[in-house]
C-alpha positions in Angstrom: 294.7 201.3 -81.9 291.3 201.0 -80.7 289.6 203.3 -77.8 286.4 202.9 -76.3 284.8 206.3 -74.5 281.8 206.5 -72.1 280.6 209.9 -71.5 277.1 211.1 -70.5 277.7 210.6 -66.6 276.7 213.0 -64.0 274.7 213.4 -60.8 271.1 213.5 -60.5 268.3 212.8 -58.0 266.7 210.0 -57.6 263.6 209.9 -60.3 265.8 211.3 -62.6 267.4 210.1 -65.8 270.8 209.9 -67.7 271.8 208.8 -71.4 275.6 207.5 -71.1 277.0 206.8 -74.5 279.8 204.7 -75.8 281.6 205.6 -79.1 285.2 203.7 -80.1 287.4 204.9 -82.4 289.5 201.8 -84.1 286.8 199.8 -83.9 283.3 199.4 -85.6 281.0 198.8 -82.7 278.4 197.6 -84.7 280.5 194.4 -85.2 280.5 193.7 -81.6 278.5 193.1 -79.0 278.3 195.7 -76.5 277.8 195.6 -72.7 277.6 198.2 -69.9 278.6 197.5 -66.5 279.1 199.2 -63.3 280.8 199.4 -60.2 281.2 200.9 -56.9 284.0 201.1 -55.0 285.2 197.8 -52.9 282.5 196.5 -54.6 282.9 193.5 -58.0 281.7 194.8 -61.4 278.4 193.9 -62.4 276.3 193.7 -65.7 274.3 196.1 -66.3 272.8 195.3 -70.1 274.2 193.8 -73.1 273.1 194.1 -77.0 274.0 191.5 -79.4 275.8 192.2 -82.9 273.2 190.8 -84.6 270.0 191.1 -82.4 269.2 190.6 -79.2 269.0 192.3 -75.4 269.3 191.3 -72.3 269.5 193.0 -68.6 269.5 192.5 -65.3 266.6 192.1 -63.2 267.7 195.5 -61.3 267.4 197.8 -64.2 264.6 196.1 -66.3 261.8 198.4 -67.6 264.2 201.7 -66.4 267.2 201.1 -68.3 267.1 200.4 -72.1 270.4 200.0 -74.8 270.0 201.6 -78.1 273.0 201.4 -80.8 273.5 204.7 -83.2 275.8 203.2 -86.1 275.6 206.5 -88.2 277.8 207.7 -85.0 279.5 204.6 -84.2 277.6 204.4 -80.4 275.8 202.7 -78.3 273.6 204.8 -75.9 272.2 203.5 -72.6 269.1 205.3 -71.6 268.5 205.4 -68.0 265.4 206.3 -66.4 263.6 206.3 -63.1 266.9 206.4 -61.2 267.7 205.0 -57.7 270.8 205.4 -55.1 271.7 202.4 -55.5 272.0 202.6 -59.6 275.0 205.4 -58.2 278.2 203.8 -59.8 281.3 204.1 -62.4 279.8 202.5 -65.6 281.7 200.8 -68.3 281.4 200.4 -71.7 283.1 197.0 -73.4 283.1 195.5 -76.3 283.3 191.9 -77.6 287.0 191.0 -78.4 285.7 189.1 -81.4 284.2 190.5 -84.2 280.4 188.8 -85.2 280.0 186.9 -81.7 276.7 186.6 -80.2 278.1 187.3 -76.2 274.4 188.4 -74.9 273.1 185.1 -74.0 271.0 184.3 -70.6 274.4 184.2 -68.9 276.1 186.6 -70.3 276.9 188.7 -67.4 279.5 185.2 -67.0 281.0 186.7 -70.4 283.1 189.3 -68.9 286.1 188.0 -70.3 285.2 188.1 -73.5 284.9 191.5 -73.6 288.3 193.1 -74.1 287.9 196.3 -75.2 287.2 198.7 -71.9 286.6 202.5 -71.9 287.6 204.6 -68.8 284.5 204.5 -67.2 282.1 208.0 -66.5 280.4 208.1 -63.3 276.9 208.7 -62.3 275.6 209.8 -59.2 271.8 209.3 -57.8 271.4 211.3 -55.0 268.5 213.8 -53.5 
């Protein structure tokens, strides 16, 4: 059974930074591609970055040069760093992980991709606020 845990969430203010982490137990991450989205409430999930199995990141324009994806495969995680943080970044996140094993999911459009991510962790939240 595979499960897929974010932790790393919390509140800060805004300036600030957070490392969220993603470990899965089931599943070698490092097979996968990985992406981290987010969500506020009423809101639709967005993208926030994705890292290739092979090679490869990509992020959206809102985060570039703050946020940065990072996997640890001694630990079975992938980390994303966040730095220089805004209101706005304030949000559930979500780990996911490609359902297939070996696919490259992280193209220009991958934030398109969502569906091809089936395995979800709970979400940890993080909070940006003076």
């Amino acid at each position: 059974q595979v499960k897929v845990v974010e932790s790393g969430g919390g509140e800060v203010q805004p300036g600030g930074s957070l490392r969220l982490s993603c470990t899965a137990s089931g599943l070698t991450l490092d097979d996968h591609s990985v992406a981290w989205f987010r969500q506020v409430p009423g809101k639709e999930r967005e993208g926030v970055g994705c890292i290739n199995w092979l090679a490869g990141l990509r992020y959206v324009d809102s985060v570039k040069g703050r946020f940065s994806i990072a996997r640890d495969n001694h630990a079975n995680t992938v980390n994303l760093q966040m730095n220089n943080l805004k209101p706005e970044d304030t949000a559930m996140y979500y780990c996911a992980a490609s359902t297939q094993k070996y696919e490259q999911l992280c193209s220009y459009d991958w934030t398109r991709a969502e569906g091809d991510f089936g395995y979800w962790g709970q979400g940890t939240q993080v909070t940006v606020s003076p």
